[in-house]
C-alpha positions in Angstrom: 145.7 -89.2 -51.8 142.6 -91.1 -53.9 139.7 -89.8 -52.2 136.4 -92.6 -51.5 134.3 -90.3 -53.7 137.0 -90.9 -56.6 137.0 -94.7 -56.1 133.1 -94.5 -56.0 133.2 -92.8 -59.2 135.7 -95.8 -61.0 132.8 -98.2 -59.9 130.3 -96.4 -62.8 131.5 -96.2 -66.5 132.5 -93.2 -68.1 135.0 -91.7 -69.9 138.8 -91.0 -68.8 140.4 -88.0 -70.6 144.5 -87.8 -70.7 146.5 -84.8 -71.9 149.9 -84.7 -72.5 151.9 -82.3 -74.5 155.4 -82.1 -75.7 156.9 -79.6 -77.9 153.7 -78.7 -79.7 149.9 -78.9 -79.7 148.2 -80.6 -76.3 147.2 -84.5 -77.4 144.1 -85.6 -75.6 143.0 -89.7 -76.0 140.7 -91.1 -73.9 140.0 -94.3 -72.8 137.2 -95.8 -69.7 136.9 -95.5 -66.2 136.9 -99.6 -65.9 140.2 -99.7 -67.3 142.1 -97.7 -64.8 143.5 -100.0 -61.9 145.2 -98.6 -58.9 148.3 -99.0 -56.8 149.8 -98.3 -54.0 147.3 -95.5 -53.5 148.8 -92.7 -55.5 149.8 -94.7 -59.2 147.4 -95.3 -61.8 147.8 -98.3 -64.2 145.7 -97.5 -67.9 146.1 -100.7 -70.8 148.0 -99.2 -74.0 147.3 -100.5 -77.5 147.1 -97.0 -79.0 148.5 -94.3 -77.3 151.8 -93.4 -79.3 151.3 -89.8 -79.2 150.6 -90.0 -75.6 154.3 -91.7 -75.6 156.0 -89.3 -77.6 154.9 -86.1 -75.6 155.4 -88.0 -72.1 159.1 -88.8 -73.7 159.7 -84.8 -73.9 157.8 -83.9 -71.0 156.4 -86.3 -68.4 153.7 -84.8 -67.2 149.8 -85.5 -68.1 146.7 -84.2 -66.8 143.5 -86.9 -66.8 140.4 -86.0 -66.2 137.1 -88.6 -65.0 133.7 -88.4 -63.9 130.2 -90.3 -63.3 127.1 -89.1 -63.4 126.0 -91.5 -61.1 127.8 -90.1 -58.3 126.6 -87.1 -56.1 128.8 -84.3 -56.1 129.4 -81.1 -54.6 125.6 -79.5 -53.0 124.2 -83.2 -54.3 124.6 -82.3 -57.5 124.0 -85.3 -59.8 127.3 -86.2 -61.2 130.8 -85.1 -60.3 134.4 -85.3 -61.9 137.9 -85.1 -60.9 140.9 -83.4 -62.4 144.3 -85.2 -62.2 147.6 -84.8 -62.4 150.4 -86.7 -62.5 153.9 -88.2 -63.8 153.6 -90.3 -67.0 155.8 -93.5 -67.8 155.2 -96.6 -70.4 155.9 -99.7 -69.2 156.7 -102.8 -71.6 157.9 -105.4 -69.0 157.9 -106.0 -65.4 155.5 -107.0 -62.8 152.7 -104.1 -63.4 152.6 -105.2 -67.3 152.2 -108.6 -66.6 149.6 -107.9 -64.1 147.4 -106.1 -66.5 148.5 -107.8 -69.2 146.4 -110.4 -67.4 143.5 -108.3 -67.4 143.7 -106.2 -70.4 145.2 -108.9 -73.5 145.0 -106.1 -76.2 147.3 -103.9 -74.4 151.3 -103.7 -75.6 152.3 -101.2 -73.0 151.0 -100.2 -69.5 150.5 -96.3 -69.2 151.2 -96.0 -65.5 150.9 -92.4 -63.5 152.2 -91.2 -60.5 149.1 -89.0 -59.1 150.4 -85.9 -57.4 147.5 -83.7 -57.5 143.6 -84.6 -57.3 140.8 -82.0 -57.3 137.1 -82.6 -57.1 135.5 -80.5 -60.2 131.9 -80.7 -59.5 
């Protein structure tokens, strides 16, 4: 489902927009590119330290939308830079194998924001 051109784009630093809403206004946080690590193709692992409106909405209503980009990647006609648009299922983990694995990597975090990707688009 994660296309090369989205991989190539994690390789650059840039900024990593999630959404999530619950009963009331969209929240948006953000966090980096170098912090999201993948698995199994089609799940997303971001560090938590923050994030607690993130957690509320996902507790009401699972779904999220993250968005990502470089522009140090060619997209679409060679046009310097591209993005992508994702959605996906939202969880916090606190324990388990995926926490300790970035726990590992990320020391500040206290939960593991992990997303099941069901859709990715190409914006630019």
């Amino acid at each position: 489902m994660l296309t090369e051109k989205f991989y190539e784009v994690l390789k650059h630093e840039g900024v990593v927009s999630i959404t999530s809403w619950g009963e009331g206004e969209p929240h948006v946080t953000n966090t980096w590119n170098s912090y999201l690590v993948i698995q199994k193709e089609d799940t997303i692992l971001i560090p938590a330290a923050g994030m607690h409106s993130t957690e509320n909405d996902v507790k009401q209503n699972d779904r999220v939308k993250v968005t990502l980009g470089s522009k140090e990647v060619l997209g679409f006609n060679n046009y310097q830079g591209t993005g992508f648009l994702i959605e996906g299922i939202a969880s916090f983990e606190e324990s388990g194998e995926e926490y300790t694995l970035m726990k590992e990597k990320f020391p500040f975090l206290s939960r593991v924001l992990k997303i099941k990707v069901t859709s990715l688009k190409q914006l630019l």
